[in-house]
Residue frames as qw, qx, qy, qz and C-alpha x, y, z in Angstrom:
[[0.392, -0.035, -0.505, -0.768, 20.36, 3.13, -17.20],
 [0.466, -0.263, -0.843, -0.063, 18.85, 0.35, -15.21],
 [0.162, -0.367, -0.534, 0.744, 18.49, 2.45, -12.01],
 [0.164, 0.120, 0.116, -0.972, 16.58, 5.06, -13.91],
 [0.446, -0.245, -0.814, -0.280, 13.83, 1.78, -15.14],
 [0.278, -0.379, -0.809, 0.352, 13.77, 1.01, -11.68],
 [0.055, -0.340, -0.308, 0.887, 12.82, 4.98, -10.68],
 [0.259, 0.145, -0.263, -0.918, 10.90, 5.34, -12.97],
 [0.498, -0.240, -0.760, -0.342, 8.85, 2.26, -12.61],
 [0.504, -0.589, -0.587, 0.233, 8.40, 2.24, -8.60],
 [0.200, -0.003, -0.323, 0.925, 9.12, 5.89, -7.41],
 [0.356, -0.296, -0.124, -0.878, 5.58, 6.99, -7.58],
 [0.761, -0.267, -0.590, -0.038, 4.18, 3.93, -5.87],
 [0.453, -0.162, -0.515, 0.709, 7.07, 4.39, -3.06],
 [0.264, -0.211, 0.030, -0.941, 5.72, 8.63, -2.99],
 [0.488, -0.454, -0.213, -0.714, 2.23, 7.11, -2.47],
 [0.719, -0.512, -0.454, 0.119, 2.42, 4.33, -0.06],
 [0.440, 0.076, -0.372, 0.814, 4.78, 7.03, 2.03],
 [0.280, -0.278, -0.359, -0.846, 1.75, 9.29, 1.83],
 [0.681, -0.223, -0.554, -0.424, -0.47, 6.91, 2.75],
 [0.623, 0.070, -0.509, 0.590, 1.51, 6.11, 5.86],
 [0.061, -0.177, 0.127, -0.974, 1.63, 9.74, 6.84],
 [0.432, -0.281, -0.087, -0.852, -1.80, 9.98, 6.55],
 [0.763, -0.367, -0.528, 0.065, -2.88, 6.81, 8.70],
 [0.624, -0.200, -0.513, 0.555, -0.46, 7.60, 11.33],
 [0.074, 0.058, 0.333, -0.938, -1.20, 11.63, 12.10],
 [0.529, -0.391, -0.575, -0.486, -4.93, 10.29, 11.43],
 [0.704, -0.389, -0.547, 0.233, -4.76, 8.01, 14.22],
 [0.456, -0.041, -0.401, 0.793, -2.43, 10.47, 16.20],
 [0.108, -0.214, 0.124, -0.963, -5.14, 13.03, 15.68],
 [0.618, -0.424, -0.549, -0.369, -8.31, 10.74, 16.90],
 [0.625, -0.189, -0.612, 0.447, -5.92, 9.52, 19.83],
 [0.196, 0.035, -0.238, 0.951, -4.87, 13.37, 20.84],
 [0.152, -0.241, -0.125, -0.950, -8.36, 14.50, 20.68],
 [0.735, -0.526, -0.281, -0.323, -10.64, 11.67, 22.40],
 [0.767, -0.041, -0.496, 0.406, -7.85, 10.34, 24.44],
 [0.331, -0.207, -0.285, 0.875, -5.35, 13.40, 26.03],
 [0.092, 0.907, 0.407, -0.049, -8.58, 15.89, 25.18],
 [0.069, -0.692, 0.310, 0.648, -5.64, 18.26, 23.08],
 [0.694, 0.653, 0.300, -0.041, -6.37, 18.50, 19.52],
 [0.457, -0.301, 0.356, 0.758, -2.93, 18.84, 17.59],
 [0.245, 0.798, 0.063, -0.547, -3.74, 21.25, 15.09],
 [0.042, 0.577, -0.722, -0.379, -0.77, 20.51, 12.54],
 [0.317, 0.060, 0.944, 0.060, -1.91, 16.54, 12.07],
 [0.451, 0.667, 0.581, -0.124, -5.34, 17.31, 10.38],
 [0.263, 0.837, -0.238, -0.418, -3.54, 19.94, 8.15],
 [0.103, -0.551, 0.813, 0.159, -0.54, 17.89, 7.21],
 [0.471, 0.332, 0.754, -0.316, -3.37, 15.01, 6.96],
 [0.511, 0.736, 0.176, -0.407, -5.18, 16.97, 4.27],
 [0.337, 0.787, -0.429, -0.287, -2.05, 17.53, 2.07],
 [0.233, -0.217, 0.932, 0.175, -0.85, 14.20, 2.19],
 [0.562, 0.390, 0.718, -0.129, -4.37, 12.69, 1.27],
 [0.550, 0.770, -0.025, -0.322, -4.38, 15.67, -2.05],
 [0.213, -0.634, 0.703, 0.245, -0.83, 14.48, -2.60],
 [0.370, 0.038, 0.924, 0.091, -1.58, 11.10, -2.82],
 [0.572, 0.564, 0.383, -0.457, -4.58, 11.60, -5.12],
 [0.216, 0.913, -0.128, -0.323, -2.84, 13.70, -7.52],
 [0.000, 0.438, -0.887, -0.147, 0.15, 10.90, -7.97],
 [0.550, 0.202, 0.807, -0.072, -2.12, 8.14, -7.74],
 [0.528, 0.755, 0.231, -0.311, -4.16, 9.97, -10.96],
 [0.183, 0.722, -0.611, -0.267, -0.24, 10.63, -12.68],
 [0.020, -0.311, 0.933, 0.181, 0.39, 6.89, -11.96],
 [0.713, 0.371, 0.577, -0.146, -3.30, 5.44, -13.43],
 [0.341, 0.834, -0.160, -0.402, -2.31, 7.64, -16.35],
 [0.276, -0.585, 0.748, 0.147, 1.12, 6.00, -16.35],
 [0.211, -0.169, 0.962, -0.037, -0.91, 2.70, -16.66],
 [0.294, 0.035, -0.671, -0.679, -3.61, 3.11, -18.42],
 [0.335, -0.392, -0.851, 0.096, -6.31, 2.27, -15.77],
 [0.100, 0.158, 0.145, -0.972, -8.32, 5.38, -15.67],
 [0.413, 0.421, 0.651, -0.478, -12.15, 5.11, -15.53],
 [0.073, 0.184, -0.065, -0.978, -13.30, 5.24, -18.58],
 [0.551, 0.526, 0.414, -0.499, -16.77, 6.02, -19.81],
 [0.248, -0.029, 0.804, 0.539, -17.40, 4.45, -23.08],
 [0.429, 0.624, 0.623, -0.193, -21.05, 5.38, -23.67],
 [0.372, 0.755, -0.163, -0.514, -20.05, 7.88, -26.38],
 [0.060, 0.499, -0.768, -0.398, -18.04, 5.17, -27.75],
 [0.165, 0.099, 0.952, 0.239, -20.84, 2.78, -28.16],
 [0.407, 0.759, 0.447, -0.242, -23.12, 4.96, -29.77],
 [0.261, 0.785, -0.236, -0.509, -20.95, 6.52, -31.97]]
């Protein structure tokens, strides 16, 4: 029971900073490959993309999670 606390409290976190990772490191790999060795890796700027929607999409599940979603109160202080 205690293991599924823990998963359930840090597995999305772990998902994003993995993500996040990813997407730094075939960033970089694609800046390097393309000014550096003048060969553009093709795969890194895809793979790139889908990590950065990834991460969005969890990050947005875990503000939910926590209750730290933007919100916009102007209807609530006029109403």
């Amino acid at each position: 029971m205690k293991a599924l606390k823990l998963i359930d409290k840090w597995f999305e976190e772990s998902v994003i900073t993995l993500f996040m990772g990813y997407f730094v490191l075939a960033t970089i790999l694609q800046v390097v490959a393309r000014l550096v060795l003048q060969i553009p890796a093709a795969w890194t700027e895809e793979t790139s993309r889908y990590a950065f929607i990834w991460m969005t999409f969890i990050g947005a599940a875990v503000a939910v999670k926590q209750s730290r979603h933007v919100l916009v109160d102007l209807l609530d202080t006029y109403i």
